[in-house]
N, C-alpha and C positions, 0 to 999 in steps of 0.2 A: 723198314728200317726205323729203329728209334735213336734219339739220342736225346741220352738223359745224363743226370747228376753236376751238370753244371750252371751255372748263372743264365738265365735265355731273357734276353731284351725284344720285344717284339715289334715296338716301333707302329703297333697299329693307331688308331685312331684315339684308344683309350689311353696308351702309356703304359698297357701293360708289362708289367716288370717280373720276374721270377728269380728269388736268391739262389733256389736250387728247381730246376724245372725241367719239360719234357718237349721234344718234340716230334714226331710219329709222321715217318710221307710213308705212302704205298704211290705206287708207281712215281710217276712225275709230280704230286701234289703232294702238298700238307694235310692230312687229314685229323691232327689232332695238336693242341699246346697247350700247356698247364703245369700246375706246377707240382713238385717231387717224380716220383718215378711214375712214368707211365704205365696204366693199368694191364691189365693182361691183352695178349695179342694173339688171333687164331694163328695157325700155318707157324714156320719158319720166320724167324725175326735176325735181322741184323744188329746187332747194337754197338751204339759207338758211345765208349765212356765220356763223358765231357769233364770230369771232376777236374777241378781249377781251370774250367777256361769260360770262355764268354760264347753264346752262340746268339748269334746275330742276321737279319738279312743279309745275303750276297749284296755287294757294295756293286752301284751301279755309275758307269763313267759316262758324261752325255756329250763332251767331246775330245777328239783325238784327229792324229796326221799320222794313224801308224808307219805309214814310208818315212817319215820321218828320223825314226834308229837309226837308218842309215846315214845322219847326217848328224850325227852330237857332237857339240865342242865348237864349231864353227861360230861365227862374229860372236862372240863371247861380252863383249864389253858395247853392242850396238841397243838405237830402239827400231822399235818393229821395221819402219820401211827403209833404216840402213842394215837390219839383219836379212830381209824382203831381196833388197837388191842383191847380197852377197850370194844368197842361195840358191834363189830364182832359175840362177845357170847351173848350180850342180843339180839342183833334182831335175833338171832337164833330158839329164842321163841316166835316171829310173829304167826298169824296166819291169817285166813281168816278175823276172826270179830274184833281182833284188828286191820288191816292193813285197815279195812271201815272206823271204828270209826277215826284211823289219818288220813288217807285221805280226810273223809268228813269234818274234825274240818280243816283241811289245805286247802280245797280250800273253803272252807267258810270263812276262813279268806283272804284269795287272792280277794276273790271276793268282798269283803268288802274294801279293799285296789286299788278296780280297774280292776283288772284282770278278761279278758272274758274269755282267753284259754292260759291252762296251759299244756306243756310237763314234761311229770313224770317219769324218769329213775329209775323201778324199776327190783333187780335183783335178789334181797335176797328169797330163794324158799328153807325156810325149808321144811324138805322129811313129817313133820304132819300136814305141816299148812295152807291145801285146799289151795283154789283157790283164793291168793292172787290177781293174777295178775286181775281176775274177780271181785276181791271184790277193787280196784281203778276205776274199769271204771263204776260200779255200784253206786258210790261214785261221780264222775263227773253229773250222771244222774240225781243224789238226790239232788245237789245244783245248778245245772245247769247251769254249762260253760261248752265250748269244749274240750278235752280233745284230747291230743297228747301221746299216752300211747307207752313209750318205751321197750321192751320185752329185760329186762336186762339178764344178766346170768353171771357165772363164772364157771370155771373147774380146779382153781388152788388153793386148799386148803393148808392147811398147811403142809401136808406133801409132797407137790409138791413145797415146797420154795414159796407157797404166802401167803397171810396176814389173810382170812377168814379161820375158821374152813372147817373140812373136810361135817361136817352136813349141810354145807348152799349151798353146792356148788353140781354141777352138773357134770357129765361126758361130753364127745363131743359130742355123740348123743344126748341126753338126751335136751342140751340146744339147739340143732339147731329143735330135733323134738317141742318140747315146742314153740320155737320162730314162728316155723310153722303155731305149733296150733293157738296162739295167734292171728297171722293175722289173720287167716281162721273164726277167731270166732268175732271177735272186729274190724276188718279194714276197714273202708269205704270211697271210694275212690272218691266217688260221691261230686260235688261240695256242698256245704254246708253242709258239713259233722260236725258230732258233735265229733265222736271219728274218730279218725288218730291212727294206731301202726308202729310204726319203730323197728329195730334191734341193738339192744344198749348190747354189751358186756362190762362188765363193765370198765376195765382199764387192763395199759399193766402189770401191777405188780400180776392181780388177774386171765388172761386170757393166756391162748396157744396162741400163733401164729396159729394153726392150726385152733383153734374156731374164732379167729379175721377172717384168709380170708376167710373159708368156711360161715362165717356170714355175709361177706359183700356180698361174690358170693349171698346167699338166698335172699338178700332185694334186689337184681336187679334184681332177679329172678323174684319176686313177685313186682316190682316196687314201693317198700316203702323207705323210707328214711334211715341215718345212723347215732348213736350217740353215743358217748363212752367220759370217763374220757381223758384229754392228757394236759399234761405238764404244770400241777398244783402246783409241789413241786418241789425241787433240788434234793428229797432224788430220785426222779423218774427219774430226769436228769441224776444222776450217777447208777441208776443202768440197765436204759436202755445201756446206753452207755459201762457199763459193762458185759453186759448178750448180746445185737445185736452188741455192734458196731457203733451204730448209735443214733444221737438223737431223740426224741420221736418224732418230724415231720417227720425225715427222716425215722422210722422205721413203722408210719404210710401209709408215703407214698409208701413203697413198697410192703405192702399188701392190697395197693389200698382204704385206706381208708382218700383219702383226693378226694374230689368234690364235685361242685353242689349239689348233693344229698345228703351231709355229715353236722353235724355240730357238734361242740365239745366244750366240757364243762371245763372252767376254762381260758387254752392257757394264762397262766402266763411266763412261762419261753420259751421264744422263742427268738431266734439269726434275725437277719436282713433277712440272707434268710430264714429263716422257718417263719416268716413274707409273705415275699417276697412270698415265696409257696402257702400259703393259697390265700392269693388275685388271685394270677395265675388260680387256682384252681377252686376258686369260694365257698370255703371251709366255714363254716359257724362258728362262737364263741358265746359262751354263758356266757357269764360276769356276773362273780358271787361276788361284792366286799363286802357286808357285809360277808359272807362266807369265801373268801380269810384274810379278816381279823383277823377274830373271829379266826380262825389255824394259821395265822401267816404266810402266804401260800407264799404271794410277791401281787405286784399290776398289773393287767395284761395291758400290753402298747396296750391300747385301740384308742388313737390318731396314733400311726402309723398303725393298725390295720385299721382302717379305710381312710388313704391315702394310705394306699394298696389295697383297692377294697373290701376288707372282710366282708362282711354281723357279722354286730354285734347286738346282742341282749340281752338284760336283764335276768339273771336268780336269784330267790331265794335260790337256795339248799337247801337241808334236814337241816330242822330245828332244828336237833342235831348238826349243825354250823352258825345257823343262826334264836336262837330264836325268833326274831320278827314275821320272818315268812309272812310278805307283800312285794307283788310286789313294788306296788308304791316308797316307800320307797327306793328303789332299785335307782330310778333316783339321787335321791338326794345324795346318795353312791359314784354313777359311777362318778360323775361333782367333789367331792371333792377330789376324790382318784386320777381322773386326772388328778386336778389341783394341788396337792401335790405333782404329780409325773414329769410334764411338762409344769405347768406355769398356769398362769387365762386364757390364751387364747385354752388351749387345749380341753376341749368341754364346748359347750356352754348350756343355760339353755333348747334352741330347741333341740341341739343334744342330750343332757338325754332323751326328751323327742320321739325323734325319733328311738333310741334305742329299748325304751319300746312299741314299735307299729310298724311301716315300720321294721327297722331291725330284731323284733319279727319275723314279717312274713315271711320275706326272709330265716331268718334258716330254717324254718320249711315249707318251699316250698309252703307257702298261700299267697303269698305280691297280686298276684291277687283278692283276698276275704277277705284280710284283713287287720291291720293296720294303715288304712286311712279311711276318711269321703270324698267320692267319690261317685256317681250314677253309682248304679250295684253290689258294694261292698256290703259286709253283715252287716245286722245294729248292730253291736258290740259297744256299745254307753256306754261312762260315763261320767258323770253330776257332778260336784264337785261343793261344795257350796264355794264360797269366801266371801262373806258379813261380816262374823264374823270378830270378833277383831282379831284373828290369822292373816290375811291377809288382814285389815283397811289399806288402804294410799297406798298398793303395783301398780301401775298402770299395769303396765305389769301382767295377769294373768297368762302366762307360767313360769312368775319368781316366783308369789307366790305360783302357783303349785309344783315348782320342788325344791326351795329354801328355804320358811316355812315349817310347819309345814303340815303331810300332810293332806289335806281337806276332811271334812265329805260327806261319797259318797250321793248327794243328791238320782243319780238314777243310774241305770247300765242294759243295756242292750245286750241281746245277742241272736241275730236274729230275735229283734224286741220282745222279749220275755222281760220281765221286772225280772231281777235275783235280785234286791238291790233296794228297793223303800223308800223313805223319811229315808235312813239310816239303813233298815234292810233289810236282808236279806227274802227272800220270802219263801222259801222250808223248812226252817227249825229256830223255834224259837231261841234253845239255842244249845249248843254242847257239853257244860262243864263237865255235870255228865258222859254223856260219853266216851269222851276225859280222863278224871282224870278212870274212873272206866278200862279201858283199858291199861293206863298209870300204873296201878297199879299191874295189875294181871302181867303184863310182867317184871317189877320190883322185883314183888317176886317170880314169878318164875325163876328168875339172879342170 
């Protein structure tokens, strides 16, 4: 396959840029980029015109609550743990076939918005609602992007002083056996791997200390990654600091869940040195700013975050904080909330866009396979049309990418596989009836 004649940003380590350029996969890989038309090709070729658009790394998401569609619109005007409290009971009545149905409508929209491969923090394991965690990664299959499936869990209900009912939540064996399984069944460690699982205990308000280290001891056991909620709210500031002693970085880092291996969702309220720590660390963030918003959460300091060493990357969160529910979108979030927070100079239109791809990768320990348009790297490819009046006169196509409006995905690929062809999606026409008919039963059964 090549695809040539339009703008190709490749986001590698150089900055290599192309006005008019090429990029050439055979099988699952890139094997060639450069700039005007690619040179001749043995055998049969595919070729897809790019002329007026931008091709780009597949945008990568590092967290999510896909079960979550099922639940948009709710506390609308709350913060986290009065939105916490209000939901906590509806997603109690998740089950197998609703948690497909929002799953498959959420990464069909991500994919539509850019996104090759998404990380899904899910934790919620009502005791009747089958095989949730089975019915996301079955979901990933059916719209086909990569999937980074987190084996969430919790064991501190509400008669243990935390925020979920005592029906969604799990005891300490129970979540570390579960977590077990979940690798054993879904983990594949092989490079070009389509699903990835990590150990994701939810957060420190809903978790043991004991299920935090003995979950961290399992994923190194088993050599898989780590991801959890940390220090996304104030209310969590003070009651860590009330309950350990210590702030959420600090109380992290003593049960060993900060490193390379690690990356964490939100990292809003953080001090110079719990900054300072993570970069040391090698500690990985998930920047969630339409989500931070929508609760009222704070804006996470993403420009010092990043002159600290800290792999930063794009996340959309559960769309019960973040109705839009698109990656892409997300660029244009992080650069305003930045620049609101530390000036016009504090990320730039490349930095959004590096975020959402390089830094993607880096959380989630793929920066080798993915993120970038490199030879050897996986063809994780998106096509964005700019010709239209949305983005007429823009000369820079990374500004009208990440600054207008966002662009109609012309194509998307993901391992040379074509997932979004001329604007639709490929695996599946609509998702509506069943999105809404799922939306619904779980509504009235609340």
């Amino acid at each position: 396959m090549v695809i040539e004649g339009g703008a190709v940003v490749t986001v590698d380590d150089s900055g290599s840029e192309f006005t008019e350029g090429h990029v050439v996969v055979e099988g699952d890989r890139i094997v060639a980029v450069g700039p005007g038309s690619a040179p001749p090709q043995d055998g049969a070729v595919r070729r897809i015109d790019a002329t007026g658009c931008l091709v780009t790394p597949g945008l990568i998401n590092t967290h999510h609550h896909l079960y979550q569609w099922a639940t948009r619109g709710y506390a609308a005007d709350a913060t986290l743990f009065g939105w916490l409290t209000e939901l906590y009971p509806v997603w109690a009545g998740i089950d197998e076939e609703i948690t497909h149905a929002a799953a498959s409508a959420g990464l069909a929209r991500m994919a539509l918005s850019g996104c090759t491969t998404a990380a899904d923090h899910h934790y919620v394991f009502p005791r009747e609602g089958g095989d949730v965690f089975g019915a996301v990664v079955s979901a990933a299959e059916r719209i086909g992007v990569r999937l980074h499936a987190v084996r969430g869990s919790m064991d501190r209900g509400q008669s243990h002083g935390g925020l979920p009912p005592d029906s969604v939540v799990e005891d300490l064996d129970q979540a570390l056996a579960g977590t077990q399984d979940a690798i054993d069944r879904f983990h594949d460690p092989s490079p070009g791997a389509r699903v990835q699982v990590a150990v994701g205990p939810c957060s420190p308000f809903s978790v043991s200390t004991e299920l935090m280290r003995q979950a961290a001891e399992l994923a190194r056991r088993n050599g898989v990654r780590l991801h959890t909620h940390l220090a996304e709210t104030v209310d969590e500031e003070e009651q860590c600091r009330a309950e350990f002693g210590k702030t959420p970085v600090e109380y992290a880092d003593d049960l060993g869940w900060l490193g390379p291996d690690v990356w964490l969702a939100h990292t809003i309220h953080l001090s110079e040195q719990g900054i300072a720590r993570l970069g040391e660390t090698g500690t990985g963030a998930a920047h969630c700013p339409s989500s931070n918003g929508r609760l009222g959460a704070g804006t996470a300091p993403v420009r010092p975050l990043l002159d600290a060493g800290v792999p930063v990357g794009l996340g959309v969160d559960g769309v019960a904080s973040n109705e839009a529910g698109g990656l892409g979108e997300e660029m244009r979030q992080a650069l305003l909330t930045a620049r609101a927070r530390y000036g016009p100079q504090a990320l730039s239109v490349r930095d959004a866009l590096r975020l959402a791809t390089r830094g993607g990768a880096r959380c989630l320990g793929r920066d080798g396979e993915l993120g970038s348009l490199e030879p050897g790297k996986l063809a994780d490819i998106a096509v964005w049309q700019l010709n239209g009046v949305d983005h007429a006169g823009i000369a820079d196509p990374v500004a009208a990418l990440v600054l207008g409006q966002l662009p109609r995905l012309e194509r998307l690929l993901r391992g040379g596989e074509i997932v979004v062809d001329d604007g639709r999606l490929m695996s599946v026409p609509d998702l509506t009836d069943e999105l809404t008919r799922a939306s619904t039963r779980l509504r009235e059964a609340s």
